[in-house]
PyMOL commands that place a pseudoatom at each C-alpha (Angstrom):
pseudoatom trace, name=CA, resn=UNK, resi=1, chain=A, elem=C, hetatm=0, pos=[0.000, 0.000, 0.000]
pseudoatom trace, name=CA, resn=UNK, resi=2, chain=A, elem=C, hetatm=0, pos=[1.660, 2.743, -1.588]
pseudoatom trace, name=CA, resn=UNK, resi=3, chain=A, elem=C, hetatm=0, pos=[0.442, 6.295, -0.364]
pseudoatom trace, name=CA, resn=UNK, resi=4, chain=A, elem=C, hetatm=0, pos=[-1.468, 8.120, -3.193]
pseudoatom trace, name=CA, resn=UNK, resi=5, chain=A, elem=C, hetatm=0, pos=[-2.798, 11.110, -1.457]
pseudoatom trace, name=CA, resn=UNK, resi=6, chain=A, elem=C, hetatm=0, pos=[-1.393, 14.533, -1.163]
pseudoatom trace, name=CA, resn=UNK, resi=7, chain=A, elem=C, hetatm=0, pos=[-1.289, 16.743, 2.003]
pseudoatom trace, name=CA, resn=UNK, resi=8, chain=A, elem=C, hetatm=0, pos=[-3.546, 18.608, 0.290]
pseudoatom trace, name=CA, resn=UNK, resi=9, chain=A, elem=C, hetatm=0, pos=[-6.468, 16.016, -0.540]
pseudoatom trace, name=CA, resn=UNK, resi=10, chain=A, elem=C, hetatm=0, pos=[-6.045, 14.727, 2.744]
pseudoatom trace, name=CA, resn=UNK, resi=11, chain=A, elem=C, hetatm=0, pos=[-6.663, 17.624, 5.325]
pseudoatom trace, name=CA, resn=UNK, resi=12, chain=A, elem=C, hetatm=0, pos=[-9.824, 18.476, 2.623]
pseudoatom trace, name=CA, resn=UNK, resi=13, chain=A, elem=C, hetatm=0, pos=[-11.073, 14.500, 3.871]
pseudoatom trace, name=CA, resn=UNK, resi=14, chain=A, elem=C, hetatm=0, pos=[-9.916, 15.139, 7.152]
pseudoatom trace, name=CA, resn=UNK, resi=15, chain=A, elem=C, hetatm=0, pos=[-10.894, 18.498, 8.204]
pseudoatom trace, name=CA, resn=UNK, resi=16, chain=A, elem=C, hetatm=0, pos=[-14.082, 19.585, 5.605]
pseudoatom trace, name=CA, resn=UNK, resi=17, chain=A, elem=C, hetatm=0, pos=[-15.608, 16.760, 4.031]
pseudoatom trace, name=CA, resn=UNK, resi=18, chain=A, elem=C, hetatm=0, pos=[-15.816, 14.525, 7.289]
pseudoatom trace, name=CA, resn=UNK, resi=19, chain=A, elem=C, hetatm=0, pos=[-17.282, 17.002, 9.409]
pseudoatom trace, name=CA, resn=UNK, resi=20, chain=A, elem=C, hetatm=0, pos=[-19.641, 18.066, 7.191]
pseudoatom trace, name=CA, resn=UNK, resi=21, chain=A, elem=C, hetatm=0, pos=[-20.578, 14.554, 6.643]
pseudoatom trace, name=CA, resn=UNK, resi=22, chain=A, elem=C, hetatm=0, pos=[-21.016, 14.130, 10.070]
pseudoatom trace, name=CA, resn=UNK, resi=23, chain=A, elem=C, hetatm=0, pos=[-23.160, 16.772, 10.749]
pseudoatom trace, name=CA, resn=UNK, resi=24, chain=A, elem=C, hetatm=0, pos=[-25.759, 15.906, 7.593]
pseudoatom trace, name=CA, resn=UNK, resi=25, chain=A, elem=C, hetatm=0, pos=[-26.089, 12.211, 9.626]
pseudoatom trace, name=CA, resn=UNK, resi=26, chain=A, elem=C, hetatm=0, pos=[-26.824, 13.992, 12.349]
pseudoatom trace, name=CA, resn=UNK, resi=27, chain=A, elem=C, hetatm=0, pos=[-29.361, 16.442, 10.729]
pseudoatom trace, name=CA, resn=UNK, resi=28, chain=A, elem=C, hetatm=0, pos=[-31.031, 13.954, 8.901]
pseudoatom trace, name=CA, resn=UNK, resi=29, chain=A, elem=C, hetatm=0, pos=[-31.996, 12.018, 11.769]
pseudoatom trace, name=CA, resn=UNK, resi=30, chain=A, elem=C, hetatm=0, pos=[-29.084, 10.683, 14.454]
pseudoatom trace, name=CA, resn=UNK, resi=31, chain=A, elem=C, hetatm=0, pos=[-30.328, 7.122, 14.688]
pseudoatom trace, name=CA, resn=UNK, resi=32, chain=A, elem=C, hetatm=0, pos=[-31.698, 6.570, 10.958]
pseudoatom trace, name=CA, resn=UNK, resi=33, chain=A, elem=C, hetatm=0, pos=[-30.094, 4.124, 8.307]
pseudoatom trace, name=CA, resn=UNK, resi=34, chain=A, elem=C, hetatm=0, pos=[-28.948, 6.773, 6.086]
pseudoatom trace, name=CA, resn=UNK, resi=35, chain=A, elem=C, hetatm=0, pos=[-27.715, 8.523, 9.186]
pseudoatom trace, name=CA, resn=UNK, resi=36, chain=A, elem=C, hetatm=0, pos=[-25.227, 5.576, 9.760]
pseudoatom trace, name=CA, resn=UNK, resi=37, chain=A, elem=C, hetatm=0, pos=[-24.531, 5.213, 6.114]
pseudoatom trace, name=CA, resn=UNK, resi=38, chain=A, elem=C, hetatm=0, pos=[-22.643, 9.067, 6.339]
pseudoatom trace, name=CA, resn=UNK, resi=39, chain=A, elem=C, hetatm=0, pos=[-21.207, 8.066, 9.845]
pseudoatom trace, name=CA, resn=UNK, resi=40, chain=A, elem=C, hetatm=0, pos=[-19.621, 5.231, 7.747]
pseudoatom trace, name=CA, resn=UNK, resi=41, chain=A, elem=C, hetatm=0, pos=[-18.639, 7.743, 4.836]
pseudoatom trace, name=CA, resn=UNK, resi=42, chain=A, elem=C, hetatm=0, pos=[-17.214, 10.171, 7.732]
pseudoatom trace, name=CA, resn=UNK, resi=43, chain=A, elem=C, hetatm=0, pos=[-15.195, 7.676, 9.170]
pseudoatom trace, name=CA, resn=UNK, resi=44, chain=A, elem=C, hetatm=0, pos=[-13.400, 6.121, 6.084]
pseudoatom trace, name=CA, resn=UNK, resi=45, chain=A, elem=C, hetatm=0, pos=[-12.701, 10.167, 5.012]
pseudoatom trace, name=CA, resn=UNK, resi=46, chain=A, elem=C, hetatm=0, pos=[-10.911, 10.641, 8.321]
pseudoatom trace, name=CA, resn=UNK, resi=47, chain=A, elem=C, hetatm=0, pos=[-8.855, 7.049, 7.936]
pseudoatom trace, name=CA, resn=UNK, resi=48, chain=A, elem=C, hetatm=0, pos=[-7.816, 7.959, 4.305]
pseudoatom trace, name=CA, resn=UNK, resi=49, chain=A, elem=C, hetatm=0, pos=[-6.890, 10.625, 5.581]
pseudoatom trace, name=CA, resn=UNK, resi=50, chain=A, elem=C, hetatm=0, pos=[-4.920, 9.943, 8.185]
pseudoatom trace, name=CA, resn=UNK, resi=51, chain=A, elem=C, hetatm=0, pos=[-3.314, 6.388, 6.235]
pseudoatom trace, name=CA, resn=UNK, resi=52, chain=A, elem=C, hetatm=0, pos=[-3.204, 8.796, 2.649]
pseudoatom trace, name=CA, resn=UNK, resi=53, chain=A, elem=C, hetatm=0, pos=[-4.228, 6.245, 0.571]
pseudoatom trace, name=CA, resn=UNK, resi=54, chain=A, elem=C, hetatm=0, pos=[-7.075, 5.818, -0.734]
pseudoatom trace, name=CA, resn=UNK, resi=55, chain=A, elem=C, hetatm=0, pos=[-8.885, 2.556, -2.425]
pseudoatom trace, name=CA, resn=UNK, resi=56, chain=A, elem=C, hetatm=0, pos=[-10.562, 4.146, -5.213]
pseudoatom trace, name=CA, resn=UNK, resi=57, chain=A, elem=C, hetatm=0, pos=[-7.447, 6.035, -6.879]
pseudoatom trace, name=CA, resn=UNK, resi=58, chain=A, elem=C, hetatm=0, pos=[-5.781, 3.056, -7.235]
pseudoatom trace, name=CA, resn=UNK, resi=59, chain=A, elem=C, hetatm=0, pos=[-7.399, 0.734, -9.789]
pseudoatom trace, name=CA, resn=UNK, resi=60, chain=A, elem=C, hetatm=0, pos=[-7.342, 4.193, -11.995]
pseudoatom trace, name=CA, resn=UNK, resi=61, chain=A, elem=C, hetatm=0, pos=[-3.378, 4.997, -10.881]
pseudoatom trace, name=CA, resn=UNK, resi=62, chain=A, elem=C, hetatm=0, pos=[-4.825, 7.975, -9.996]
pseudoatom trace, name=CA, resn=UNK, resi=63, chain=A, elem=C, hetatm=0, pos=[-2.473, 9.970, -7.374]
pseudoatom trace, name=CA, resn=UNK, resi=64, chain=A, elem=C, hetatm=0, pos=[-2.679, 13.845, -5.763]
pseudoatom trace, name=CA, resn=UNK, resi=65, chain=A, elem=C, hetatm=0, pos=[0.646, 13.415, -4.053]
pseudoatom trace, name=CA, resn=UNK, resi=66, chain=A, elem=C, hetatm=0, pos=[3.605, 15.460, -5.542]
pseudoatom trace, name=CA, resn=UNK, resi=67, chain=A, elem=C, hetatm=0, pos=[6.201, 13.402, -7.555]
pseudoatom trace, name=CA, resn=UNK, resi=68, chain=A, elem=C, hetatm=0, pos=[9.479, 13.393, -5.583]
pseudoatom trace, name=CA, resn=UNK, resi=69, chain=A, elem=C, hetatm=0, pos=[11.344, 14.469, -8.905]
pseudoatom trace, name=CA, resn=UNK, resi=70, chain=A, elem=C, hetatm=0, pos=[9.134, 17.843, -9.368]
pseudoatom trace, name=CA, resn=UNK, resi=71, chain=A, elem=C, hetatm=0, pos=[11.224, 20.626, -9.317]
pseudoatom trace, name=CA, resn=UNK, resi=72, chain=A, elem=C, hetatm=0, pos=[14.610, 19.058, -9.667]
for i in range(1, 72): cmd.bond("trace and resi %d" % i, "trace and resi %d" % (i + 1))
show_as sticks, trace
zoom trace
């Protein structure tokens, strides 16, 4: 497991798009199935996150992190 994720990408899963996540399961009803659906979603942005790599960039080769040969 190779990390594919920028700093970048990764504080935007971390920081903005769990949270807000979070809050819509919570909004929409705190003990509903969709509710735990996003608590899911919230909790595999924050462990991408934190790991920086993600599952679904990698079948595609898809990667945000910066080459280490940029710039030189």
């Amino acid at each position: 497991m190779t990390v594919n994720m920028g700093s970048t990408d990764r504080k935007i899963r971390a920081f903005l798009i769990a949270p807000l996540v979070g809050i819509v399961g919570i909004v929409v009803g705190p003990t509903g199935a969709l509710a735990y659906v996003l608590y899911l979603l919230a909790a595999v942005m924050v462990l991408t996150g934190v790991v920086g790599f993600c599952p679904l960039y990698a079948p595609f080769k898809i990667s945000t992190k910066r080459s280490e040969h940029a710039g030189v």
